[in-house]
C-alpha positions in Angstrom: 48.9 -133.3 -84.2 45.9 -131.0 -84.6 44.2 -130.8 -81.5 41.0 -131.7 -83.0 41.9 -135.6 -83.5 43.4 -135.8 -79.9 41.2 -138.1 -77.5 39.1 -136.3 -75.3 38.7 -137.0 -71.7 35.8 -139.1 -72.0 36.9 -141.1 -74.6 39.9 -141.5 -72.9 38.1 -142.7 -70.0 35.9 -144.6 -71.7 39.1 -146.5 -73.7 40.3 -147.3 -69.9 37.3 -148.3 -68.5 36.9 -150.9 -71.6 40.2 -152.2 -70.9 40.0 -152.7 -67.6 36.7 -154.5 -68.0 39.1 -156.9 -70.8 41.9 -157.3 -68.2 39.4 -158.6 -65.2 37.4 -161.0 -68.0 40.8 -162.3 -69.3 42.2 -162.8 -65.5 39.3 -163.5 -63.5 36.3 -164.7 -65.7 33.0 -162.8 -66.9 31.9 -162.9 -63.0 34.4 -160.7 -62.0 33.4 -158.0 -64.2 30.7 -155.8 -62.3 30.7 -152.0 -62.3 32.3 -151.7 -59.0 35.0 -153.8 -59.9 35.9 -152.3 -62.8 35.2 -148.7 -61.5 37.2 -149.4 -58.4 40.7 -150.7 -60.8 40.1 -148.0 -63.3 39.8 -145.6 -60.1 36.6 -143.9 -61.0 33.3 -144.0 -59.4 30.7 -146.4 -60.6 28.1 -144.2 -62.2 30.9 -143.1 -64.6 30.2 -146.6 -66.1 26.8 -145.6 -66.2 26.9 -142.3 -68.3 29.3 -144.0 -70.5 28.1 -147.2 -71.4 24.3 -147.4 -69.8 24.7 -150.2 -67.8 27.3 -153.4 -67.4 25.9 -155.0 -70.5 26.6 -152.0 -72.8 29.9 -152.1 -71.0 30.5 -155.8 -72.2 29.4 -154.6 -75.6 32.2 -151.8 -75.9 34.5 -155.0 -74.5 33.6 -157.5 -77.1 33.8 -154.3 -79.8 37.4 -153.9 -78.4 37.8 -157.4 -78.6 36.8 -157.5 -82.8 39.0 -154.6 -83.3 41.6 -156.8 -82.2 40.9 -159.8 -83.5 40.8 -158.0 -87.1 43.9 -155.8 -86.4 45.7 -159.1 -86.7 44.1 -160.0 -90.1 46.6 -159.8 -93.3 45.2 -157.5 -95.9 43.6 -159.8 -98.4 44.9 -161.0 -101.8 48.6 -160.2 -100.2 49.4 -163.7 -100.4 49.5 -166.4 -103.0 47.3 -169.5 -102.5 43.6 -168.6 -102.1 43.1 -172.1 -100.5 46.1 -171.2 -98.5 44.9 -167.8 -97.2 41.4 -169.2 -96.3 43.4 -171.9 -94.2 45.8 -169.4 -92.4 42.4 -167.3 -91.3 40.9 -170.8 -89.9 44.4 -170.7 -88.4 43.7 -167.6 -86.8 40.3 -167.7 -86.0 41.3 -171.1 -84.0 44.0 -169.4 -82.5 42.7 -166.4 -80.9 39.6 -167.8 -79.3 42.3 -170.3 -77.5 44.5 -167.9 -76.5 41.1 -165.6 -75.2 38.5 -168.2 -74.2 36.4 -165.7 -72.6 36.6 -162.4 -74.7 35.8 -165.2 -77.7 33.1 -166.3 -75.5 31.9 -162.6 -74.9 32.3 -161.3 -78.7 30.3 -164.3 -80.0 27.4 -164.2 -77.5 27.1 -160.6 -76.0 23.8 -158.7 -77.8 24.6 -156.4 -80.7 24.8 -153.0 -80.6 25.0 -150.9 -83.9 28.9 -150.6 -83.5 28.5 -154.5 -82.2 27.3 -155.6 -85.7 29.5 -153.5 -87.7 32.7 -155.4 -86.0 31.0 -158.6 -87.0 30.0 -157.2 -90.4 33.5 -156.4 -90.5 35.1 -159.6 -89.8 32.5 -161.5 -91.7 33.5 -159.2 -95.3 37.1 -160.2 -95.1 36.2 -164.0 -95.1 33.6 -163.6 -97.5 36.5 -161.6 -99.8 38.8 -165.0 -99.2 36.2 -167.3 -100.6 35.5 -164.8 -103.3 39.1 -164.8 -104.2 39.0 -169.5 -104.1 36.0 -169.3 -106.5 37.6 -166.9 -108.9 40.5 -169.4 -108.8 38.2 -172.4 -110.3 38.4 -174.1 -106.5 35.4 -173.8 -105.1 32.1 -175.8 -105.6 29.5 -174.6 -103.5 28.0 -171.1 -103.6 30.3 -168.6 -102.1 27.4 -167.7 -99.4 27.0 -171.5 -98.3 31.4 -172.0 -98.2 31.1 -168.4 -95.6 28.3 -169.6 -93.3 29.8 -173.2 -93.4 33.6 -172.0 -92.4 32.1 -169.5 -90.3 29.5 -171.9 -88.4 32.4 -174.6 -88.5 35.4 -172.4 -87.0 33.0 -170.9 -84.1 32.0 -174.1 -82.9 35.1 -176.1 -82.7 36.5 -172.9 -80.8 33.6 -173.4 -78.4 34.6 -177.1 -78.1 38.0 -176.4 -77.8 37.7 -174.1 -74.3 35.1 -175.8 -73.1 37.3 -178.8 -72.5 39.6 -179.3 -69.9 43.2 -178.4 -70.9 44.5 -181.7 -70.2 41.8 -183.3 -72.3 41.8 -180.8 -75.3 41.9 -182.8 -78.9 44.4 -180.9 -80.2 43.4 -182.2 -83.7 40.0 -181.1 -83.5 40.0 -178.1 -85.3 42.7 -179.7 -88.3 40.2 -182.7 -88.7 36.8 -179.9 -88.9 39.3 -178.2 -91.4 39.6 -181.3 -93.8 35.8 -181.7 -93.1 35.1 -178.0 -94.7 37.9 -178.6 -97.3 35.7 -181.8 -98.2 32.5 -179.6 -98.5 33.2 -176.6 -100.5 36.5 -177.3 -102.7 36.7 -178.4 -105.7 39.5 -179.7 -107.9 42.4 -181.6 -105.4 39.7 -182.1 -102.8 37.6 -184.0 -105.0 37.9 -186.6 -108.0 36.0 -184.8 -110.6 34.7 -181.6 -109.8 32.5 -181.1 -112.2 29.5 -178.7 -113.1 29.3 -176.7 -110.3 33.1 -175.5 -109.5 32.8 -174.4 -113.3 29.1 -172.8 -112.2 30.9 -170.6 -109.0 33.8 -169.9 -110.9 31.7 -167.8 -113.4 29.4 -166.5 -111.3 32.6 -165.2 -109.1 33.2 -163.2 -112.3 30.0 -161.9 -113.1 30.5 -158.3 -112.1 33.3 -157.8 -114.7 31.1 -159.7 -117.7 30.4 -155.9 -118.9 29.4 -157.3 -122.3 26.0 -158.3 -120.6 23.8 -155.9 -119.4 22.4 -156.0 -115.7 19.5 -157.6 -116.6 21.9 -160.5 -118.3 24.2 -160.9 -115.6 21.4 -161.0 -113.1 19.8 -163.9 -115.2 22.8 -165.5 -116.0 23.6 -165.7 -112.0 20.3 -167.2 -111.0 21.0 -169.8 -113.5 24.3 -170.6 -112.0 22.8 -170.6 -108.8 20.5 -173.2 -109.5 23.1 -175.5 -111.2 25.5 -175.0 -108.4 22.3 -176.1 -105.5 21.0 -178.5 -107.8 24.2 -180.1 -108.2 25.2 -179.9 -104.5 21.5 -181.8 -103.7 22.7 -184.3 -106.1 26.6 -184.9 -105.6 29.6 -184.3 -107.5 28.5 -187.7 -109.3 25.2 -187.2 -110.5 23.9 -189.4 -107.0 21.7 -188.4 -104.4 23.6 -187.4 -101.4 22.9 -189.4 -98.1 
């Protein structure tokens, strides 16, 4: 290996002093992670911490980051599976799963303040679930706008995780996060998850295609998706039925 690309010291003992910090959060809580702790089982003294991170927040920052890299390291690649529904599904799967099996690095990721390399995890994590609801409206199955289905799964998935470890293990509803599934499913999918579905699943499904419409020029395709922007909302205000929604 060229020397170049090995790990130098201090990113080696930065990588250690992030993992130690993960290891006391995971065993002990976020109370037990303070510089000297974390100095004194990484065997360093504290103002290393300092002069790598700033100060313990920028510390929990480089732990949540570590904590994203993870979390996404255990993402399939996507379109390397069948269903699109299916895919979506097995992420909520995932999402679910992690955050229960790391209640307080899920905490931690989801409410520590975001520094630049911070927001580019999330960015990260938020492009692969945007590219799974892409890949359901290009499949004629979704009938919202692909930005609301995103912010609804993604609103939706974070919050039954927060129910989920704030409850007491012995009173968890282990059905929680399958029922707020359905309740997505219900809200954004069209065709088996709905009777008729009507204008708008045809209006997303287009506008999914859009960018490869090259016998329109910008201009068109730009017009053309406001349009099916409007008839997607407009239909969503209304109901699949032509009703005014409660």
């Amino acid at each position: 290996m060229d020397a170049q690309k090995l790990p130098s010291s201090r990113d080696q003992t930065r990588a250690q002093l992030v993992e130690v910090a993960a290891q006391l959060l995971a065993s002990d809580g976020p109370d037990a992670v303070t510089t000297r702790s974390v100095a004194l089982a990484a065997g360093v003294q504290a103002p290393t911490i300092y002069r790598l991170f700033g100060d313990k927040s920028g510390l929990l920052d480089a732990v949540a980051e570590h904590g994203f890299a993870g979390y996404m390291a255990r993402k399939p690649p996507v379109g390397t599976d069948g269903d699109p529904v299916e895919s979506l599904r097995a992420g909520w799967e995932l999402h679910v799963g992690f955050g229960l099996a790391n209640p307080e690095l899920f905490r931690l990721m989801h409410t520590a303040r975001r520094a630049p390399d911070g927001r580019a995890a999330v960015a990260a994590g938020l492009a692969v679930l945007q590219a799974r609801v892409h890949r359901v409206a290009e499949a004629g199955r979704l009938r919202v706008t692909e930005r609301r289905a995103v912010e609804l799964i993604d609103a939706a998935g974070t919050g039954v995780v927060f129910t989920l470890i704030d409850q007491a293990a012995d009173e968890r509803d282990d059905a929680l996060a399958d029922t707020a599934w359905e309740a997505v499913c219900a809200a954004i999918l069209a065709g088996e998850h709905t009777a008729v579905p009507g204008p708008a699943a045809a209006a997303v499904t287009l506008r999914a295609a859009l960018p490869d419409l090259k016998a329109l020029a910008p201009a068109e395709r730009a017009l053309l998706g406001d349009w099916l922007d409007r008839i997607t909302k407009s239909q969503h205000a209304l109901g699949q039925n032509g009703t005014a929604m409660a």
